[in-house]
N, C-alpha and C positions, 0 to 999 in steps of 0.2 A: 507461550509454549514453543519449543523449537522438535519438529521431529526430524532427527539423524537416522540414516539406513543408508546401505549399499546400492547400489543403481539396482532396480527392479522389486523390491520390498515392498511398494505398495503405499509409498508417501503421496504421490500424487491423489491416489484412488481415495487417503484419507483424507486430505485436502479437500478435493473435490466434492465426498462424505456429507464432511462437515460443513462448507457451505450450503449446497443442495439443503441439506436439513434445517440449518438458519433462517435460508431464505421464506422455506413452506412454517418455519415456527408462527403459531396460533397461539393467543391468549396472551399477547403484549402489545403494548399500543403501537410497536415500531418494530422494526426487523435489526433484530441483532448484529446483523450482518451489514457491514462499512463498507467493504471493498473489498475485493478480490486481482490478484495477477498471476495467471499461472504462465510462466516463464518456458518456452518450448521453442526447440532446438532447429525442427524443420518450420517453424513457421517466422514468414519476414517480418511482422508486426511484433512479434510475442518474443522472438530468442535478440535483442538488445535493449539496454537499459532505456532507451531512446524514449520513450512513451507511457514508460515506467512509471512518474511520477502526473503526469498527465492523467494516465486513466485512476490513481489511486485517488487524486481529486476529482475529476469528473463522475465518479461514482462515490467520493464522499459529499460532493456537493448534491447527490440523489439520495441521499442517505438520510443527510443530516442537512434538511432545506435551511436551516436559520445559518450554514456555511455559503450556502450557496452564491448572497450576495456579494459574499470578499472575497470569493475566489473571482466571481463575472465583474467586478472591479478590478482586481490585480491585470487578467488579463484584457479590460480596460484600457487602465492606464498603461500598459504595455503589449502590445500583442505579440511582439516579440521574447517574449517569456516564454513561450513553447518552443521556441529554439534555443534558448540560453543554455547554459550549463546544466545537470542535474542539480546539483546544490543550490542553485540561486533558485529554481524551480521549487523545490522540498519547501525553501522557506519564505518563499511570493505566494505560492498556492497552496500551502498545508500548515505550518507552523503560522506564520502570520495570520491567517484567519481563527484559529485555533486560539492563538492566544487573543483575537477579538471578539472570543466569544468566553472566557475564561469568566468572565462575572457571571454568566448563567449559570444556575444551578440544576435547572430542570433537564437538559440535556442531555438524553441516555447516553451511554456508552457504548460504541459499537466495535466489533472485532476487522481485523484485517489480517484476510489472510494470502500471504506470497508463499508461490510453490516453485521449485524447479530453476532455484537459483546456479545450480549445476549445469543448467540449457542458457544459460546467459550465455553468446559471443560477442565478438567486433563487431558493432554495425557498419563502417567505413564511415558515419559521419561524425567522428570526433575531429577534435582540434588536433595539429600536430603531439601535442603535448598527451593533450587525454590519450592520442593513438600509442604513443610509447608507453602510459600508465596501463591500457587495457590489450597490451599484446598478446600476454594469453588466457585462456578463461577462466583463471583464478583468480586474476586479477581484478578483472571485471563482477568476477564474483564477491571479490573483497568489497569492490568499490559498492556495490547495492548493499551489501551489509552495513558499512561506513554511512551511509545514508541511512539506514532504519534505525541505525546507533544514534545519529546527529536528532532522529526523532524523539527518543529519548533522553536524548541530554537538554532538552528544550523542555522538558517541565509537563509534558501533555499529559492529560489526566489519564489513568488506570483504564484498560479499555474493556474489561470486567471489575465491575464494582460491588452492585448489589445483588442479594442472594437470586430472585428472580432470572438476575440475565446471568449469573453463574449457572441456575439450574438449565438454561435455555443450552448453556455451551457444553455443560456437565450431559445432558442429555444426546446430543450432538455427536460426543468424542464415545459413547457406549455404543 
C-alpha cells in the first residue's frame, strides 16, 4: 500500500496508526509487524538513508528469529557492512537471508512499514559520487524507493498473504 498526500494530511499519523495497532495485535502466534522507519527531518539518526537499511534488519532479525542467524553472520563475516553502500547492505542483510530462508514454509509474513521519505536529506557521509547522486531531497528520495523496488525485484515472498494476517492489517488500516 503506498499512501500519497500533501505535507500535513496525516500520513504519518496513519503510519504510525497502523503499526501501534500491529504491534498490541492479540490472537496470532506473532506480530504482524516486521519493521518500521519513520524517516524525520529534524532528527540526525532518522532524516538520512544512512541506517535505513540497518534498522529494517535489526528489527527484522527481532521479528522473524529464524533471520536472525544470517543476518549476525553476514555482519560476521564482514563488520564493515554497516558502512558499505546502501545496496550492498539491502542485499548482505535483507534479501540474502531472505532467500536463505525461502525453503520454509511456516514463516508468517510480516509487514513493513517506511514513512516520511519526503524528510530523507544529505547526510554528508556519502561517497563523492553518492554526494552528487543525493544533492537534493528528491533524489535521495528516489534512491530509498530504488531500494524498496530492488526488494521487490528479488522475489521476496507477499508480506500479506493469509486471510488471518490480511484481517490483522484490514483491521489496522479501519
Amino acid at each position: 500500500m503506498w499512501v500519497h498526500a500533501p505535507v500535513g494530511y496525516g500520513k504519518t499519523a496513519i503510519a504510525g496508526t497502523i503499526s501501534k495497532i500491529l504491534e498490541e495485535t492479540v490472537g496470532l502466534d506473532f506480530c504482524p509487524l516486521g519493521a518500521t522507519f519513520f524517516f524525520w527531518r529534524t532528527s540526525p539518526e532518522r532524516n538520512s538513508p544512512t541506517r535505513f537499511i540497518i534498522t529494517i534488519a535489526y528489527q527484522l532479525a527481532m521479528s522473524i528469529p529464524e533471520l536472525k542467524p544470517y543476518i549476525e553472520s553476514a555482519v560476521n563475516r564482514n563488520p564493515m557492512i554497516l558502512r558499505k553502500a546502501l545496496e550492498v547492505q539491502l542485499v548482505k542483510l535483507i534479501v540474502e537471508p531472505f532467500k536463505a530462508l525461502s525453503e520454509l514454509e511456516d514463516i508468517p509474513n510480516r509487514l513493513v512499514i517506511i514513512d516520511g521519505l519526503d524528510e530523507c536529506i544529505n547526510s554528508g557521509h556519502e561517497s563523492p559520487a553518492e554526494k552528487k547522486y543525493a544533492e537534493d531531497q528528491e533524489k535521495v528520495q528516489v534512491r530509498v524507493l530504488d531500494l524498496i523496488r530492488t526488494l521487490q525485484s528479488h522475489r521476496l515472498p507477499p508480506l500479506i498473504s493469509n486471510s488471518q494476517q490480511a484481517g490483522a492489517l484490514d483491521q489496522a488500516a479501519h
